[in-house]
MDTraj code that builds the backbone (N, CA, C; nanometers):
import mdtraj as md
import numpy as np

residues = "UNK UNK UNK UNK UNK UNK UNK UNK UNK UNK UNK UNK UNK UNK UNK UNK UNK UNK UNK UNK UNK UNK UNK UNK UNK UNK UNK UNK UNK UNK UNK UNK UNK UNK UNK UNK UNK UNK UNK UNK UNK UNK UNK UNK UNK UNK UNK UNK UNK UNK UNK UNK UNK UNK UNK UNK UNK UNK UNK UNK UNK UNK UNK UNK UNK UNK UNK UNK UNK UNK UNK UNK UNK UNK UNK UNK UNK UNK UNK UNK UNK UNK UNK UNK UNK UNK UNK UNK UNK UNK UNK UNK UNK UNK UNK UNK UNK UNK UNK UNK UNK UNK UNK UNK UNK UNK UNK UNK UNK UNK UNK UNK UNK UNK UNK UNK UNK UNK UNK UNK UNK UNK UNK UNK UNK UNK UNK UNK UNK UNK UNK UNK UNK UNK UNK UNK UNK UNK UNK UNK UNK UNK UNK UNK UNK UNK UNK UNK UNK UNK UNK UNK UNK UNK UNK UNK UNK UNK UNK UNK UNK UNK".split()
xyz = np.array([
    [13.5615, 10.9401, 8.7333],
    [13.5267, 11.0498, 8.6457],
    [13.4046, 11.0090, 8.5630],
    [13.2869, 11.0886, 8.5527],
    [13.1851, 11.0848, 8.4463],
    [13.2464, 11.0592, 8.3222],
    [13.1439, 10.9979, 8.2666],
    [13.1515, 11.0622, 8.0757],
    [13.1426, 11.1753, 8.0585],
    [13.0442, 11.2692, 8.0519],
    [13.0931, 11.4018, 8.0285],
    [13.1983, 11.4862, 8.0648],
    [13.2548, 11.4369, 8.1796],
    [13.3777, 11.4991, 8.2110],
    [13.4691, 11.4199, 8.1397],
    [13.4988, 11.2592, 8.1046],
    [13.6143, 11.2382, 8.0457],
    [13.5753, 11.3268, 7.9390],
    [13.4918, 11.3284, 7.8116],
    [13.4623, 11.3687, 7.7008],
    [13.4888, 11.5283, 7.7206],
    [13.4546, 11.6415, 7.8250],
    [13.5386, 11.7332, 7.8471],
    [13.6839, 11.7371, 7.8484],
    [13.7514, 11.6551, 7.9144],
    [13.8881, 11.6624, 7.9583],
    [13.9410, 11.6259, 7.8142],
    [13.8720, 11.4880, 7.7400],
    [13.9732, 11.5106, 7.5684],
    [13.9446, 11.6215, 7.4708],
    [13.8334, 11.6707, 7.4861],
    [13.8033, 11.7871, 7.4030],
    [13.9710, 11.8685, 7.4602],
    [13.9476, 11.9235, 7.5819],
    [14.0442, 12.0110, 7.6075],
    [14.1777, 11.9742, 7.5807],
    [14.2161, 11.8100, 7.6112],
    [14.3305, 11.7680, 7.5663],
    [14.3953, 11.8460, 7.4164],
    [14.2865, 11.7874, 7.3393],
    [14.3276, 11.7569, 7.1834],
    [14.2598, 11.9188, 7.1143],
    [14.2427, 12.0211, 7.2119],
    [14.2048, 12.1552, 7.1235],
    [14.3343, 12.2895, 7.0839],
    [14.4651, 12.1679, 7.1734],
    [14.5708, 12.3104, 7.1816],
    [14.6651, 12.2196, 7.0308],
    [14.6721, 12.3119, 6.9601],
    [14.7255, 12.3299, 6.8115],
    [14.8780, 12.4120, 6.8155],
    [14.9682, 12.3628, 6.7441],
    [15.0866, 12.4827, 6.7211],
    [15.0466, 12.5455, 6.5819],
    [15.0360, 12.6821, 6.6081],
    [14.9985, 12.8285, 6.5148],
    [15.0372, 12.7923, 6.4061],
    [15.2313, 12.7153, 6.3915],
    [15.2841, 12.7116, 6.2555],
    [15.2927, 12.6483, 6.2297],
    [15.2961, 12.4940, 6.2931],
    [15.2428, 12.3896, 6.1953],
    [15.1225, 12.3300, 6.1786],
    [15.0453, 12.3437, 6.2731],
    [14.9071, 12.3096, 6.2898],
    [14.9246, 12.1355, 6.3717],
    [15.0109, 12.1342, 6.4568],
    [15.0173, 12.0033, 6.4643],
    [14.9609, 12.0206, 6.6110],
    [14.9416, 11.8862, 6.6542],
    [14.8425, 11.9137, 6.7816],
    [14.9469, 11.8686, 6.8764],
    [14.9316, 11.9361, 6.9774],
    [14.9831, 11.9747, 7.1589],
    [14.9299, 11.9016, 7.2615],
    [14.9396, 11.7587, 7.2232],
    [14.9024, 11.7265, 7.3730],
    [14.9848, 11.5661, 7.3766],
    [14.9467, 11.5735, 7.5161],
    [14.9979, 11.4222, 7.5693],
    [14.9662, 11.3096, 7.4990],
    [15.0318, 11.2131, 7.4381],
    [14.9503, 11.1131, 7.4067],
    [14.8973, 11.0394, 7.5165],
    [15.0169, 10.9936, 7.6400],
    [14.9940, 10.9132, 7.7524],
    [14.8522, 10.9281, 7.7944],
    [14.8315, 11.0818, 7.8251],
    [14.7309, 11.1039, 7.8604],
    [14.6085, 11.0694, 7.8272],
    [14.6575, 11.1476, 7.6993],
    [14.5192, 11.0874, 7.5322],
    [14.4510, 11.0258, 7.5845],
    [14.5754, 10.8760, 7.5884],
    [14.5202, 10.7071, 7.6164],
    [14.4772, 10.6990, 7.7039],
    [14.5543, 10.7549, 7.7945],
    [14.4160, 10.6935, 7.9570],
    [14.2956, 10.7270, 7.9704],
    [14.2811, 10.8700, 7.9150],
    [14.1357, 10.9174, 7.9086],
    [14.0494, 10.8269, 7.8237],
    [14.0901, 10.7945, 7.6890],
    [14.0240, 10.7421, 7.5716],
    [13.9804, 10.5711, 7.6656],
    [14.0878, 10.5089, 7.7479],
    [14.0521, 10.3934, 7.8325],
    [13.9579, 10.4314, 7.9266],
    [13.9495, 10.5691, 7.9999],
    [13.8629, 10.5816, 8.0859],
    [13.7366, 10.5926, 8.0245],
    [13.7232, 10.6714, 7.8939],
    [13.6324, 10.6711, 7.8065],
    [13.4914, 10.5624, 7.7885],
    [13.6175, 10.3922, 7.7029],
    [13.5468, 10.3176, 7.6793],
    [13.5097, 10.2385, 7.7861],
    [13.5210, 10.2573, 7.9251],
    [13.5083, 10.1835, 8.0812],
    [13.4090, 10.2376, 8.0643],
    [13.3926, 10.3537, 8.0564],
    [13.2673, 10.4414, 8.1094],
    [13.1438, 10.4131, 8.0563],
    [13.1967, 10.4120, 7.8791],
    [13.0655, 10.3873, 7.8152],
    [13.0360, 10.2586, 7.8213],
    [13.1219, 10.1079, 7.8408],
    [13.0574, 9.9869, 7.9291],
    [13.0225, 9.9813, 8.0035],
    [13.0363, 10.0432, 8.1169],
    [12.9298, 10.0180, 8.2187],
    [12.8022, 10.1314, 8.2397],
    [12.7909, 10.1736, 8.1531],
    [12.6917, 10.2512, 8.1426],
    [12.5837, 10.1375, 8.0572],
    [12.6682, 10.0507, 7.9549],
    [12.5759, 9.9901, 7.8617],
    [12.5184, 9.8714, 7.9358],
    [12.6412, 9.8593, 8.0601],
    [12.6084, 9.7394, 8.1074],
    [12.4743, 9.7277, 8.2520],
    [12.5133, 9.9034, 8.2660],
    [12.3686, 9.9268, 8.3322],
    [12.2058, 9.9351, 8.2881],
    [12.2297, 9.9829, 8.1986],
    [12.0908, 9.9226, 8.0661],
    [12.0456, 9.8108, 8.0889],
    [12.1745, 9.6867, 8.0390],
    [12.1341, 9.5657, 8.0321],
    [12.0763, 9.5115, 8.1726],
    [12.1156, 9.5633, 8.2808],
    [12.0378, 9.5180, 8.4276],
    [11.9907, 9.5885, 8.4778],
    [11.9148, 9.7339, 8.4323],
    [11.7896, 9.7953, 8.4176],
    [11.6948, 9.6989, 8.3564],
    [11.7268, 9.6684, 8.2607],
    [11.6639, 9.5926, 8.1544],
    [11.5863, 9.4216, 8.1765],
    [11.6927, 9.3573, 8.2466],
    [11.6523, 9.2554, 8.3179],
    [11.6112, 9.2693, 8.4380],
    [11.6136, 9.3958, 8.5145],
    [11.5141, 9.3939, 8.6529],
    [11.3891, 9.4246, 8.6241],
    [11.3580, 9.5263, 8.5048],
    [11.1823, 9.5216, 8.4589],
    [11.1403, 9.4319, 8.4184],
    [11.2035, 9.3063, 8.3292],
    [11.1509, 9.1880, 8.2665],
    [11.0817, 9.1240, 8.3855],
    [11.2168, 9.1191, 8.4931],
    [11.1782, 8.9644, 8.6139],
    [11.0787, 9.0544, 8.6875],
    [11.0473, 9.2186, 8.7150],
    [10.9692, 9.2756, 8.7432],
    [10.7590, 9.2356, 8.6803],
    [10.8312, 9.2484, 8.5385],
    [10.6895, 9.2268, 8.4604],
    [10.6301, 9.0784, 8.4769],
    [10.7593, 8.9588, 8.4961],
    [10.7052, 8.8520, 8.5213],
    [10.6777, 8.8038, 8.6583],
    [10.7326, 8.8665, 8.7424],
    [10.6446, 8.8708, 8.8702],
    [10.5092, 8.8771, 8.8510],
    [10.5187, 9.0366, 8.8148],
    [10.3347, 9.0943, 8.8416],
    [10.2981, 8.9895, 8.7791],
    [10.2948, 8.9367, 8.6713],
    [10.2220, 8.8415, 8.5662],
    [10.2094, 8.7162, 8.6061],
    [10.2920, 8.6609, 8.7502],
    [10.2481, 8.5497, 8.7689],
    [10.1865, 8.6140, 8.9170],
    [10.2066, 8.7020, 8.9690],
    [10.0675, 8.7688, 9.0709],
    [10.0088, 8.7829, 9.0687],
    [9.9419, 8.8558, 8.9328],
    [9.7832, 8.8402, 8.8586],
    [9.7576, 8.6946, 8.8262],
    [9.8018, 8.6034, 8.7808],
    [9.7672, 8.5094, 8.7432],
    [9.7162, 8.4360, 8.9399],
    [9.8011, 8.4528, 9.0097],
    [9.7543, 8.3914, 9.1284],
    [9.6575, 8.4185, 9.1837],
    [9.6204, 8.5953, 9.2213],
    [9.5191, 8.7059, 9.1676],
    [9.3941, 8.6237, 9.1572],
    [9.4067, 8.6038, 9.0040],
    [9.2651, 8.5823, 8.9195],
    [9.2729, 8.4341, 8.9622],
    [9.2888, 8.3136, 9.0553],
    [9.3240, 8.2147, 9.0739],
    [9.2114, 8.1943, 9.1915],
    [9.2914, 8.2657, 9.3044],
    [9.1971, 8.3008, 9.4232],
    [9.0575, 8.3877, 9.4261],
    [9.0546, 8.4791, 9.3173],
    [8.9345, 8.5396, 9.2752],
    [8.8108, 8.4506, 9.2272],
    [8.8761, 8.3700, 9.1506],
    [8.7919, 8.2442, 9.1096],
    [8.7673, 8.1639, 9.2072],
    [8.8540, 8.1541, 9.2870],
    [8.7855, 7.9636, 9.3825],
    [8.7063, 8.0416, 9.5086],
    [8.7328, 8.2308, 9.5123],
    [8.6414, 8.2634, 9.6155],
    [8.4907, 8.3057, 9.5395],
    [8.4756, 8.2940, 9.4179],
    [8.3360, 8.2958, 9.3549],
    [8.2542, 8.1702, 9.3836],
    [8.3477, 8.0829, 9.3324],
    [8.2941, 7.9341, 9.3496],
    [8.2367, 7.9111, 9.5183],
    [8.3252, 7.9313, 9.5909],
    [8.2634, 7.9349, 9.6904],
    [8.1881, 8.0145, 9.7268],
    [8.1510, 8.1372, 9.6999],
    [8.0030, 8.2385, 9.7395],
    [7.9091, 8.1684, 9.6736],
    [7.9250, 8.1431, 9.5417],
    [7.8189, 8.0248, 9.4700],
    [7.7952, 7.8987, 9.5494],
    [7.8631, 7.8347, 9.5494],
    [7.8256, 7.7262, 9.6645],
    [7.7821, 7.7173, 9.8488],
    [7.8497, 7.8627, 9.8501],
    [7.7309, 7.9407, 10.0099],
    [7.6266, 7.9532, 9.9941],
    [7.5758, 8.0416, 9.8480],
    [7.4110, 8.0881, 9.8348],
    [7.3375, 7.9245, 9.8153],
    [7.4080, 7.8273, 9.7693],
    [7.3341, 7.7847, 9.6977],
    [7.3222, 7.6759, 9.8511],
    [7.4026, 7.6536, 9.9498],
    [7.3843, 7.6007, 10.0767],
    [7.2556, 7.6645, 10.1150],
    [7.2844, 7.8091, 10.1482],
    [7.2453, 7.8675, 10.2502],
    [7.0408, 7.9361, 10.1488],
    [7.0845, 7.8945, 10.0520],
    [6.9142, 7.9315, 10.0111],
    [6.8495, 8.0581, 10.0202],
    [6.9373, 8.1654, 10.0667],
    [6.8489, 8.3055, 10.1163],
    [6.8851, 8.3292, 10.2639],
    [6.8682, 8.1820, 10.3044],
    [6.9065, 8.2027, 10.4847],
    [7.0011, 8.3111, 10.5409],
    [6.9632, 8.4126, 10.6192],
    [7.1187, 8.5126, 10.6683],
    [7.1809, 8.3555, 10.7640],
    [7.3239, 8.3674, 10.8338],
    [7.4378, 8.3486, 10.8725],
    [7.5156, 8.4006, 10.9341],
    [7.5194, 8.3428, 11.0780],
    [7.6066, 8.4438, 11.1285],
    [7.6976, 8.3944, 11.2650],
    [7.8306, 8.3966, 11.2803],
    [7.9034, 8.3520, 11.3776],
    [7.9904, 8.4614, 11.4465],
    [8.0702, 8.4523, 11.5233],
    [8.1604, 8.5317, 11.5614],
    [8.2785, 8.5641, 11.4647],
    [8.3607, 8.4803, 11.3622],
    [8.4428, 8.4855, 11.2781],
    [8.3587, 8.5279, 11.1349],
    [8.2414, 8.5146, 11.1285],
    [8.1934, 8.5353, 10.9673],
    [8.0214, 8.5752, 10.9841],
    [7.9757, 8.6778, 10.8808],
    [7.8689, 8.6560, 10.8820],
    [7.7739, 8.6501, 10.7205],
    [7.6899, 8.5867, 10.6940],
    [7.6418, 8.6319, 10.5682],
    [7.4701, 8.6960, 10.5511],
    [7.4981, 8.7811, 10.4744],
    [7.3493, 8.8541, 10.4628],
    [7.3511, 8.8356, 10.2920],
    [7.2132, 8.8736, 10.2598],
    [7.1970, 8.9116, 10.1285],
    [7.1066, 9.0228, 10.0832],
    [7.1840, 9.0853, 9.9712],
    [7.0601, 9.2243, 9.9287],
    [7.0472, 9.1632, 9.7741],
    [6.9599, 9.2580, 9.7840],
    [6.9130, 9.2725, 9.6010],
    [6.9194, 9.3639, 9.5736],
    [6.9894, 9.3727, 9.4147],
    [7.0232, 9.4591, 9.3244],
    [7.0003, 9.3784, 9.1912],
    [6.9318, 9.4939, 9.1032],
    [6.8925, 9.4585, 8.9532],
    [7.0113, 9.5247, 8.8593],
    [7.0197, 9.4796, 8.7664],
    [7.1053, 9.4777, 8.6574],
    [7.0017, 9.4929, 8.5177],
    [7.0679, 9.5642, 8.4122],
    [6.9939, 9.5616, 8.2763],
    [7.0222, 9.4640, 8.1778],
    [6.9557, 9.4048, 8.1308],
    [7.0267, 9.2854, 8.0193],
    [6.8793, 9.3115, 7.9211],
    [6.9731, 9.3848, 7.7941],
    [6.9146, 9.4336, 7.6772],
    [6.9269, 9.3004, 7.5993],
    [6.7728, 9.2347, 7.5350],
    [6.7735, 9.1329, 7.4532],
    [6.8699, 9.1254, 7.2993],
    [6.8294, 9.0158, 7.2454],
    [6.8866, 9.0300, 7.0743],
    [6.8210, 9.1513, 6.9660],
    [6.7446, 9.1823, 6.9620],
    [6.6214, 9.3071, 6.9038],
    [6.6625, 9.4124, 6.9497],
    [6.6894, 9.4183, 7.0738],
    [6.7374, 9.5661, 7.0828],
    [6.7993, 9.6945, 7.0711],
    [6.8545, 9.6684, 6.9800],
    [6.9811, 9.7622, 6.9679],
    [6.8954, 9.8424, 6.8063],
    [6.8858, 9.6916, 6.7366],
    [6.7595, 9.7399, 6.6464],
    [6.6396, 9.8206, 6.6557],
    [6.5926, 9.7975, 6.7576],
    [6.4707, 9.8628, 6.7945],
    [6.4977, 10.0071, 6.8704],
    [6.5879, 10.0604, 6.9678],
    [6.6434, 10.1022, 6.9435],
    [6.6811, 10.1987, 6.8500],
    [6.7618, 10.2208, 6.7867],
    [6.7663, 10.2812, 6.6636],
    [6.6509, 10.3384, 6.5763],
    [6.5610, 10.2911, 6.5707],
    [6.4250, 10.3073, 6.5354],
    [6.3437, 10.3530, 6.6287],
    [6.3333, 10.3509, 6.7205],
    [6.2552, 10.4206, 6.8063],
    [6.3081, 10.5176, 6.8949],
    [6.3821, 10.4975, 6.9729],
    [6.4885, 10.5539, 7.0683],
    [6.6436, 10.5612, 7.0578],
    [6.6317, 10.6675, 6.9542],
    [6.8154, 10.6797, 6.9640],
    [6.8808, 10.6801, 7.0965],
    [6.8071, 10.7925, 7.1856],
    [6.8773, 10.8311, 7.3195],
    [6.9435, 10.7194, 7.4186],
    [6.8655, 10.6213, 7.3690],
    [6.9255, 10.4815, 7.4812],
    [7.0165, 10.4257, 7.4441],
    [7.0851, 10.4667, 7.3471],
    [7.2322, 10.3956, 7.2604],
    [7.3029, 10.4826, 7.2799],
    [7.4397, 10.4430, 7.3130],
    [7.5350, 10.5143, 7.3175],
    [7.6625, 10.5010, 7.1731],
    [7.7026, 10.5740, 7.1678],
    [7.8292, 10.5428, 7.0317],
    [7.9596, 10.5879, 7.0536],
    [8.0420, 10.5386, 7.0162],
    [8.1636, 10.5811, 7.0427],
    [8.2429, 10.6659, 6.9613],
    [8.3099, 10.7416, 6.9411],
    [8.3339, 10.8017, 6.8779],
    [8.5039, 10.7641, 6.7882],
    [8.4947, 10.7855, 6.6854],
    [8.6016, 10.7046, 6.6060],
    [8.7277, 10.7875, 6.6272],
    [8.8042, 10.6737, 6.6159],
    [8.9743, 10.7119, 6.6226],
    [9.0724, 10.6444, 6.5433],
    [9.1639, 10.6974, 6.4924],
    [9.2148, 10.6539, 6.3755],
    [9.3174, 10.5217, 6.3836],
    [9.2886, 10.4867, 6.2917],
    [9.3420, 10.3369, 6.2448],
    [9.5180, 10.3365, 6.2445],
    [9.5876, 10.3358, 6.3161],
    [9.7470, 10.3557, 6.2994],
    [9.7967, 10.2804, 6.1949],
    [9.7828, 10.1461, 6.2209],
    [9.8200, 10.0669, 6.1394],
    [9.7853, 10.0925, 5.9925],
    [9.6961, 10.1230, 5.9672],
    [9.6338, 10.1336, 5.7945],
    [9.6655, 10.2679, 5.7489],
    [9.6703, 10.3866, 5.8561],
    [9.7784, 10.4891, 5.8104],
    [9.8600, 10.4543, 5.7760],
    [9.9859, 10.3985, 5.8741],
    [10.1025, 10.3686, 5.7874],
    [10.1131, 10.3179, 5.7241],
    [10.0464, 10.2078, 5.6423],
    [10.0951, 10.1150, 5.5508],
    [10.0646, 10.1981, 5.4300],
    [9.9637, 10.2839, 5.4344],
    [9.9489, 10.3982, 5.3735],
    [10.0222, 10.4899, 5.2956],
    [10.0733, 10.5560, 5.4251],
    [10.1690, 10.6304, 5.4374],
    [10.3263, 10.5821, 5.3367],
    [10.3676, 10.4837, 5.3971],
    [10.4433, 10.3615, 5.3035],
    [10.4887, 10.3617, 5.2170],
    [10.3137, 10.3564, 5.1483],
    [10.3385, 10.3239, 5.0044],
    [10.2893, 10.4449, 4.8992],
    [10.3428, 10.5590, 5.0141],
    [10.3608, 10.6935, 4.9247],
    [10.2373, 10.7521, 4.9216],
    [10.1491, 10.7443, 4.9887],
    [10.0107, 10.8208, 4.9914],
    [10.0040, 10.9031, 5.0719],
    [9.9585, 11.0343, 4.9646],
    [9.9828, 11.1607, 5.0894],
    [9.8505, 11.1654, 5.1672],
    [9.8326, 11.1880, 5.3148],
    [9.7656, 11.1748, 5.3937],
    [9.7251, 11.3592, 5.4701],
    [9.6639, 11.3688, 5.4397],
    [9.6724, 11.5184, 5.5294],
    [9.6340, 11.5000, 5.6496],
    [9.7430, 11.5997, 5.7774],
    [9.6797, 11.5635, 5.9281],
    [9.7979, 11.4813, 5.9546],
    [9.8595, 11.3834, 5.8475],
    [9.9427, 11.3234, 5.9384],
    [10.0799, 11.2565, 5.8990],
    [10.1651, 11.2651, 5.9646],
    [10.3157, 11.2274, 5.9609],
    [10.3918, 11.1301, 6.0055],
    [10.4927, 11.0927, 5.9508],
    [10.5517, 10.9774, 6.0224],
    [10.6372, 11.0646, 6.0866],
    [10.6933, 10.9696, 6.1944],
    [10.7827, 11.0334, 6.3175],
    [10.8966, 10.9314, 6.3214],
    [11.0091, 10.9366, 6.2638],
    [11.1018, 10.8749, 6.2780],
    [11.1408, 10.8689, 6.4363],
    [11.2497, 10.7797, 6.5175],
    [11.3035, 10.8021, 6.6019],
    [11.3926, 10.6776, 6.6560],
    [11.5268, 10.6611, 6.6851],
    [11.5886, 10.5866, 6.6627],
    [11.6290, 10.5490, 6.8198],
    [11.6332, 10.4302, 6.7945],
    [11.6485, 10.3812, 6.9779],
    [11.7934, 10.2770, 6.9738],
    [11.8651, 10.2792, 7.0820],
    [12.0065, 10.1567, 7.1073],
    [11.9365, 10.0676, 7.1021],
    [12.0337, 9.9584, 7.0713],
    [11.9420, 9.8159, 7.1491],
    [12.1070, 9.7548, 7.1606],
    [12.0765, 9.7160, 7.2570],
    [12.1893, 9.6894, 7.3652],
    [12.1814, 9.5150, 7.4276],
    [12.2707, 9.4196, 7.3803],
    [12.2511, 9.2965, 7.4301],
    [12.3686, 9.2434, 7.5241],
])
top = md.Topology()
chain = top.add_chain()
for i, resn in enumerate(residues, 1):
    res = top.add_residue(resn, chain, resSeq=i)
    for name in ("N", "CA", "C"):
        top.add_atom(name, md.element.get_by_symbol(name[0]), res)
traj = md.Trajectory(xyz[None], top)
């Protein structure tokens, strides 16, 4: 049986009343087994949390040591394109299993002055970002009783389940 259905079935248990004394009409036996099926229910419900809970952890520490392996092999295959060009001098390369060519492509690298200069001469070549609000310094804000217009705290209350 679900939880909502035990939690149906005691509602219905415990809703029949006698008219003249007001005393309640039901099984206890019953009561109890439901109220046992009850707290089964809501343990292993809690206890499914808890190994929800530990399959995303060993989940997150997977990925995290996959990226780390990732960025491992990413690196020792730089090192080695660096140590190809720097073999191979420009030379193309070429076998049945591998071949190497090279192109050119330019990149921009804006000096120390520039951003200054810039500004003074050419706004259009700067870009800006546009601001977004500080959470943290709201709330502490907020806190300590400062009314803020625009914005609210949001209570919201979560289990925590060990």
């Amino acid at each position: 049986m679900k939880l909502y259905e035990i939690d149906r079935a005691i509602e219905e248990l415990t809703s029949s009343f006698d008219p003249e004394t007001g005393e309640a009409l039901f099984d206890e036996a019953a009561f109890e087994a439901l109220a046992l099926q009850r707290e089964q229910a809501i343990e292993d419900l809690a206890l499914s949390v808890k190994n929800y809970t530990a399959e995303a952890k060993a989940i997150r520490e997977e990925a995290a040591a996959l990226t780390e392996r990732a960025r491992r092999a990413e690196k020792s295959a730089e090192s080695a394109k660096r140590y190809l060009a720097y073999v191979l001098n420009g030379e193309k390369y070429s076998s049945p299993r591998a071949s190497v060519s090279w192109r050119r492509s330019s990149s921009v690298k804006p000096d120390d002055g520039f951003i200054d200069w810039a500004k003074a001469n050419r706004d259009d070549l700067l870009r800006y970002k546009d601001p977004e609000p500080n959470l943290t310094d709201i709330k502490r804000a907020l806190d300590s009783g400062e009314q803020i217009p625009f914005v609210h705290l949001e209570t919201k209350t979560s289990a925590v389940i060990k």
